[in-house]
C-alpha positions in Angstrom: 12.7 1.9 13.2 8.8 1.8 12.6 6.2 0.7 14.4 5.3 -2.8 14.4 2.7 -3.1 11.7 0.4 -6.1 11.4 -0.4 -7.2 8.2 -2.1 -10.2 6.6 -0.5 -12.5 4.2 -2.3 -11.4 1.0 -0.6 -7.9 1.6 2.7 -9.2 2.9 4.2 -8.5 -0.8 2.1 -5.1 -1.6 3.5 -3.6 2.0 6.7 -5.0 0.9 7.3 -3.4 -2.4 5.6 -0.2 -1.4 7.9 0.2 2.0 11.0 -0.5 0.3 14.3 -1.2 2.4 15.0 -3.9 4.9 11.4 -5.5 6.8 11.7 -8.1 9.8 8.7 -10.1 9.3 7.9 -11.4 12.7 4.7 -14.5 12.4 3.2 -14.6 16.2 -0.4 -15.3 17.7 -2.2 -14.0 20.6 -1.1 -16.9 22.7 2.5 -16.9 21.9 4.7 -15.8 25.4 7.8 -16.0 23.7 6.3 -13.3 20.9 5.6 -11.1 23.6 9.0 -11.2 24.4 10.5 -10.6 21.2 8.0 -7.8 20.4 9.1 -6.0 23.8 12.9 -6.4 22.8 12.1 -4.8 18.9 9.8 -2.0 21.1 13.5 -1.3 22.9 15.7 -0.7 20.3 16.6 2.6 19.7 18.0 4.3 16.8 21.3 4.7 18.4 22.0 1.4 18.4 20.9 0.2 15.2 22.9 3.3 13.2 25.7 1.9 15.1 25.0 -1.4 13.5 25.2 -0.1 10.6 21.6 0.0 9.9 19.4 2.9 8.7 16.7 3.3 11.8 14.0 5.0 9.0 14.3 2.1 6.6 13.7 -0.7 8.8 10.1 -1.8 9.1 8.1 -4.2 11.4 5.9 -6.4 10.4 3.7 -8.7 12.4 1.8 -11.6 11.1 -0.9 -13.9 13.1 0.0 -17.6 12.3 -3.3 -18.3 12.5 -4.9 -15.8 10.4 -1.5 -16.2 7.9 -1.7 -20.0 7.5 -0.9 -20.2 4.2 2.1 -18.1 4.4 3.1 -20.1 7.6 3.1 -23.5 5.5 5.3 -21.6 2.8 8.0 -20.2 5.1 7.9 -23.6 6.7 7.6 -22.2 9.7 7.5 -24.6 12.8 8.2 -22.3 16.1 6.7 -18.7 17.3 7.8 -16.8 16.9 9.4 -17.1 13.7 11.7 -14.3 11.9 12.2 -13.3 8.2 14.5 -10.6 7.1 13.7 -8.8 3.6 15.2 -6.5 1.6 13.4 -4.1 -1.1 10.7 -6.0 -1.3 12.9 -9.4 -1.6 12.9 -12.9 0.5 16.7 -12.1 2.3 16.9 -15.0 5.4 15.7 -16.4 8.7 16.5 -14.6 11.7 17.4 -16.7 14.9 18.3 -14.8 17.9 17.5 -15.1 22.2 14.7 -11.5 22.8 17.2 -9.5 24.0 17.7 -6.0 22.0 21.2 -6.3 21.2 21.0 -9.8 20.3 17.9 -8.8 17.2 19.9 -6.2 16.3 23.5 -8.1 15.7 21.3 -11.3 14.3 19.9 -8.5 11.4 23.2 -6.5 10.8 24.9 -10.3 10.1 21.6 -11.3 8.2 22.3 -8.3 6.4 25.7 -8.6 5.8 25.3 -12.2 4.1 24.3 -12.7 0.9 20.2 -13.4 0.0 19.3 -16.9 0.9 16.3 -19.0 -1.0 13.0 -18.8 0.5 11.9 -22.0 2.0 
């Protein structure tokens, strides 16, 4: 898995299409403690467990967006709780992730995300 990359909403689709493969948005802000949380769960996954998953560790990247700084993609996404979690796939809109900050739990929460067909963006 990459690094968590922060990005801004006017490069969201660039970084998208130029990455390629599956990207976990995560939308945060500084004063988010639950953020912190799920950003320390991502931090301790390890490659093991998301081959096992049946996920490719060096295709899945890490996005991180400031609410604040994002509002406009916030409003889009409909986004109404931090942090929030968007799966996408080759540069495509996939679904929502929804899962407690626990390692295991963000890694079974993407392989099902995964596993479903693409949802409609919000």
């Amino acid at each position: 898995m990459t690094p968590l990359q922060r990005v801004h909403e006017h490069d969201l689709d660039r970084t998208l299409r130029r990455l390629g493969g599956v990207a976990l948005v995560i939308i945060t802000s500084q004063w988010c403690g639950a953020c912190k949380l799920v950003k320390r769960a991502l931090a301790s996954v390890d490659d093991e467990a998301l081959a096992s998953a049946g996920l490719e560790p060096d295709a899945l990247h890490l996005l991180e967006l400031d609410a604040v700084e994002s509002a406009g993609l916030v409003a889009d996404l409909e986004v109404f709780h931090l942090p929030s979690m968007f799966v996408y796939r080759d540069g495509e809109y996939h679904a929502p992730l929804h899962a407690p900050a626990r390692a295991d739990a963000l890694v079974d929460a993407l392989a099902r995300a995964l596993a479903a067909p693409p949802v409609e963006p919000p």
